[in-house]
Each structure stands twice: as C-alpha cells, then as structure tokens.
C-alpha positions in Angstrom: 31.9 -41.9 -53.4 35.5 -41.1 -51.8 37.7 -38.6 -54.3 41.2 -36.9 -53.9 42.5 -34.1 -55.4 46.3 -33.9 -54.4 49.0 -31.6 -55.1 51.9 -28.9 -54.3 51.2 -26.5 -52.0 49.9 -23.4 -53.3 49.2 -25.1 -56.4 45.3 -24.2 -55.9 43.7 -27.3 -53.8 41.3 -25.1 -51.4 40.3 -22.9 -54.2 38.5 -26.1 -56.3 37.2 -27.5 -52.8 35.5 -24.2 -52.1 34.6 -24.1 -55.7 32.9 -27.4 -55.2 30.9 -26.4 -52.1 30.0 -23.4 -52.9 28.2 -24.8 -55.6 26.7 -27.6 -53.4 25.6 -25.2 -51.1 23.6 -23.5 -54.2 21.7 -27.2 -54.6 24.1 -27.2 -58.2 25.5 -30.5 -59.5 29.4 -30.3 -58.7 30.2 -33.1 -61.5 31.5 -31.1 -64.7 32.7 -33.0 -68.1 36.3 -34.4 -67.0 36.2 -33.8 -63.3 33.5 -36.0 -61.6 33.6 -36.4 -57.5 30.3 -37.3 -56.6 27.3 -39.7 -57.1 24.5 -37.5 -55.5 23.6 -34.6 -57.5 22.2 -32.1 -54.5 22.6 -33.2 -50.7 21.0 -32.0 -47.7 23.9 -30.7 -46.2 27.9 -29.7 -47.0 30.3 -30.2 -43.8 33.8 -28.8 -44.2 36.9 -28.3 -42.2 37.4 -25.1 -43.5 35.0 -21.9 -43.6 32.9 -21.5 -46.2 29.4 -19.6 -46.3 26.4 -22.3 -46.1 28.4 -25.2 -45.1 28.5 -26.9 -41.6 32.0 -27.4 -39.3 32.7 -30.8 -39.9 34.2 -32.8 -36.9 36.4 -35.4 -38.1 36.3 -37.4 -34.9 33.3 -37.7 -35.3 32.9 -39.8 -38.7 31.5 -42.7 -37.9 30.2 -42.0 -33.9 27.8 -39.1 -35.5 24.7 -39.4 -37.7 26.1 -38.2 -41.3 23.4 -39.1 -44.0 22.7 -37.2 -47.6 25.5 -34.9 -47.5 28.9 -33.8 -48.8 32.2 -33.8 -46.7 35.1 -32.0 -48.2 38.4 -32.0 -46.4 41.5 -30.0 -46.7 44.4 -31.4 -45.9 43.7 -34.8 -44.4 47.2 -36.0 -43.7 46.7 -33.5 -40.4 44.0 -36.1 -39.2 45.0 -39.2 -40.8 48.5 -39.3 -41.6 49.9 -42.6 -42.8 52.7 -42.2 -40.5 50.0 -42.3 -38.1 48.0 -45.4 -38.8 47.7 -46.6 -35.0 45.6 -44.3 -34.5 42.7 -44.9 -36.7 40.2 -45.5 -35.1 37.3 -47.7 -35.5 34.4 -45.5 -35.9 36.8 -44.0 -39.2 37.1 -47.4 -40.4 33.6 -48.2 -40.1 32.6 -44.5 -42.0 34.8 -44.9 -44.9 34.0 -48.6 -45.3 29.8 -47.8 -44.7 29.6 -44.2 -46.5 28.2 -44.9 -49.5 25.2 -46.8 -47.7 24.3 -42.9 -46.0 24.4 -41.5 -49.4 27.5 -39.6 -48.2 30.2 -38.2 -50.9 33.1 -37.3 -49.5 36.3 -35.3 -51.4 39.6 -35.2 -49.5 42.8 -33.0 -50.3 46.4 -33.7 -49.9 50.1 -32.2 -50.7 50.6 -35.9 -51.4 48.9 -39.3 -52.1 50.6 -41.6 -49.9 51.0 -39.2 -46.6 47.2 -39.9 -46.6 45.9 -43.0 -44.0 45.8 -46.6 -46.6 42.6 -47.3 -45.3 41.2 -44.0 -46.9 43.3 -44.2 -49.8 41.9 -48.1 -50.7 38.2 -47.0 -50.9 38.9 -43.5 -52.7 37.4 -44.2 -56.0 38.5 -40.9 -58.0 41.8 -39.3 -58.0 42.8 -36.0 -59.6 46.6 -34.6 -59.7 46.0 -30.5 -59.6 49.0 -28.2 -61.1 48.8 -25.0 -63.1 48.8 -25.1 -67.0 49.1 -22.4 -69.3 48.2 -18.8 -68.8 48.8 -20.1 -65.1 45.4 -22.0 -65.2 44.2 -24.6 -62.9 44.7 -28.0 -64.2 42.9 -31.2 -63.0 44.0 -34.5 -64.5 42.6 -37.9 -63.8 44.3 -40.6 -63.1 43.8 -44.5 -63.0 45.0 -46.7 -61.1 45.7 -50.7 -61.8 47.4 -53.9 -60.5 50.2 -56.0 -62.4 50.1 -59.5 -61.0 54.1 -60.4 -61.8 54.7 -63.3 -58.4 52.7 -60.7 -56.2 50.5 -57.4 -56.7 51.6 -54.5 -57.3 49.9 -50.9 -57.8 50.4 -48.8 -60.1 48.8 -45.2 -61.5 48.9 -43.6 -64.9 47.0 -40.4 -66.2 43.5 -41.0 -68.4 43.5 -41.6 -71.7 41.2 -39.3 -73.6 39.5 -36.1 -72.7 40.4 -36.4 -69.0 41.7 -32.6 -68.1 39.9 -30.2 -66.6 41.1 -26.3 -66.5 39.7 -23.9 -64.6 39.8 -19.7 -64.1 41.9 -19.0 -60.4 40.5 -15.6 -60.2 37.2 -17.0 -60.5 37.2 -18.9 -56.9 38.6 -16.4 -55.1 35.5 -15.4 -53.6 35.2 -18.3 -52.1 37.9 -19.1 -50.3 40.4 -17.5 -47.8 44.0 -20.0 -49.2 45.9 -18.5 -45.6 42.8 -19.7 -43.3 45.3 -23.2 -41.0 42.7 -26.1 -40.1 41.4 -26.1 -37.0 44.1 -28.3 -35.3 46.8 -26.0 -36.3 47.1 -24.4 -32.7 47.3 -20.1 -33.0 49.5 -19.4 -30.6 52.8 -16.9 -30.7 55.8 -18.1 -32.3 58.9 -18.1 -29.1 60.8 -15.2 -29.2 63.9 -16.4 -27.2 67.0 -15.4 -29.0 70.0 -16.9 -29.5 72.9 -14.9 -27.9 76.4 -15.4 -26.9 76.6 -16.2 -23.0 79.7 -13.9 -22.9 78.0 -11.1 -24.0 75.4 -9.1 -21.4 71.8 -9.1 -22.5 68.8 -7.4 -21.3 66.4 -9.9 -19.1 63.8 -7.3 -18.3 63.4 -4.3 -16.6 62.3 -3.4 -12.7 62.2 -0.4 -10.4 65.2 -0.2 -8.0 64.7 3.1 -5.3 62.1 4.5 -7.7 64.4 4.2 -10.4 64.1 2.7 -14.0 66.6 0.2 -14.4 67.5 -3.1 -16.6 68.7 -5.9 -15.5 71.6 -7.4 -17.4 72.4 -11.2 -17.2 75.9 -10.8 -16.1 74.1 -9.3 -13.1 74.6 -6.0 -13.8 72.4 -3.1 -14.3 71.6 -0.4 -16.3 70.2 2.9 -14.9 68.0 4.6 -17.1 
C-alpha cells in the first residue's frame, strides 16, 4: 500500500512519520482507528530518508534496481526526488517499484508540503491520503480524504474529506523524541551560504588584507591602502 500525508510546513509531517517508524521498528502495528497506512502488520525492515534509531538509509535511486521485500519505506518530502515539475526524469526502475510494490509486501508512506508537487505516477497508485494541520489545544490533526471521478464529456478528479469517524488527533510533545523537525534530506547540499555583499562601487571597501614591508595593511578596491 502507497499512503500520503501532506501538508504546511511546520504543520507536524516528520513528527507522525517518525511516529510511525518508530513503532515499526518496535515490531508494533502502525494502523490506529482513523489513520490506516499499511497492509502488513510487522515488516522485516523500516528504510527512511531521514534518521531515525532502528531504521535503515533508504536510497531512493535505488527503488526498483535494489532487492526491497517485507518492509516499510517512509519518505519525507518526496517532491525533492520526484517533483511533478520534474517528470522526465522518472525513471524506469521507479515506475516499475511503485507499479510492482505490493507484490514484495512493501508499504510505503510518502510526505509532501503539497499533493500535486508530488510525481502523477506516484500520486495514481497512492491508495490512502491524509491532510495533516493542527486542531485545538494546537493538536495534531489527521483527516482522510477520498477521492472520486465525475464522468460529465470526460473524467475528472476530485477529493472530499471522509464521512464519519475519519480524524485522527494526536499529542506533539509526545513524538518529539523521535524526531529531529530541522534535520534537511540528504540532497539538500550543507554547504556555506555566499557572503559577498552588496556595496556601492563608489564607495572603497576592504578586499583583504596582505603584508607590505612587514607591515599590516588592507587593501581597498579603489586601490588604495590602509596601514594598520
């Protein structure tokens, strides 16, 4: 089974995927009343793209080239690997994953700021979706939604929220010690941020400084200096 959970940022998403692996880690069922991703009920092994304590790194190039059988995936923020934007390059080993997963006993629940910045070929075979935003007393709230076609000359999708008891709240502070919300995915590159300013060309600026006659001095861009 393929399941989303997909909303604002900050809104909480990590926190419920940790949640979730945490307790697959533990051999626990992850299905609760109003909040069901999975078919399997314990798996041999939990992949992530994000730390967590008992899971494995998950590879995402890798779907479909490596031998995932009886285990969970969880991925946070998929639109960094397969952005709909982006669809060229899918590859075929992906197609073939998300179209063959269910025959490896594989369950697989992905994250998102939003629905459709996620690849159509993943978002066609995702079977449960889930809108996450806080309720009250600042709780998490996971609501289901369906979705359905109108035939009216052609087909078109639509999505509405469950009817019945569909929502799902759960305790922030409870998760926390699972998951680090500041840890970037692995493709988010840690490298400095430029520190070039900005600066009126008329104006002298410092460019560095050098040692002229065994003297301090810095060098100015209007090729001047300054003796310190």
């Amino acid at each position: 089974m393929v399941s989303a959970i997909f909303g604002l940022p900050g809104v909480g998403k990590s926190l419920i995927l940790s949640w979730l692996g945490a307790r697959a880690v533990q051999g626990k069922n992850i299905n609760v009343h109003g909040f069901a991703v999975s078919t399997e009920k314990t798996y041999q092994r939990v992949y992530t793209n994000f730390p967590l304590d008992g899971a494995y790194k998950l590879d995402f190039d890798l779907l479909g080239l490596a031998d995932y059988n009886h285990c969970l995936i969880l991925i946070d923020e998929i639109q960094l690997y397969a952005d709909s934007r982006n669809f060229k390059n899918f590859s075929d080993n992906l197609s073939n994953f998300f179209t063959q997963h269910r025959k490896d006993h594989i369950d697989l629940v992905w994250c998102s700021q939003s629905y459709k910045n996620t690849d159509l070929r993943i978002r066609s075979v995702t079977d449960k979706l889930y809108y996450l935003d806080r309720g009250f007393f600042n709780l998490l709230r996971v609501r289901a939604i369906n979705s359905f076609f109108r035939v009216n000359g052609d087909i078109q999708e639509g999505y509405e929220y469950c009817s019945g008891f569909n929502t799902k709240y759960f305790i922030p502070s409870r998760m926390y010690k699972y998951c680090d919300s500041w840890t970037k995915m692995r493709n988010m590159v840690n490298r400095p941020a430029p520190s070039e300013l900005w600066v009126n060309e008329d104006k002298a600026v410092p460019l560095g400084d050098t040692i002229v006659e065994g003297k301090a001095v810095t060098l100015m861009s209007d090729d001047t200096i300054i003796i310190e």
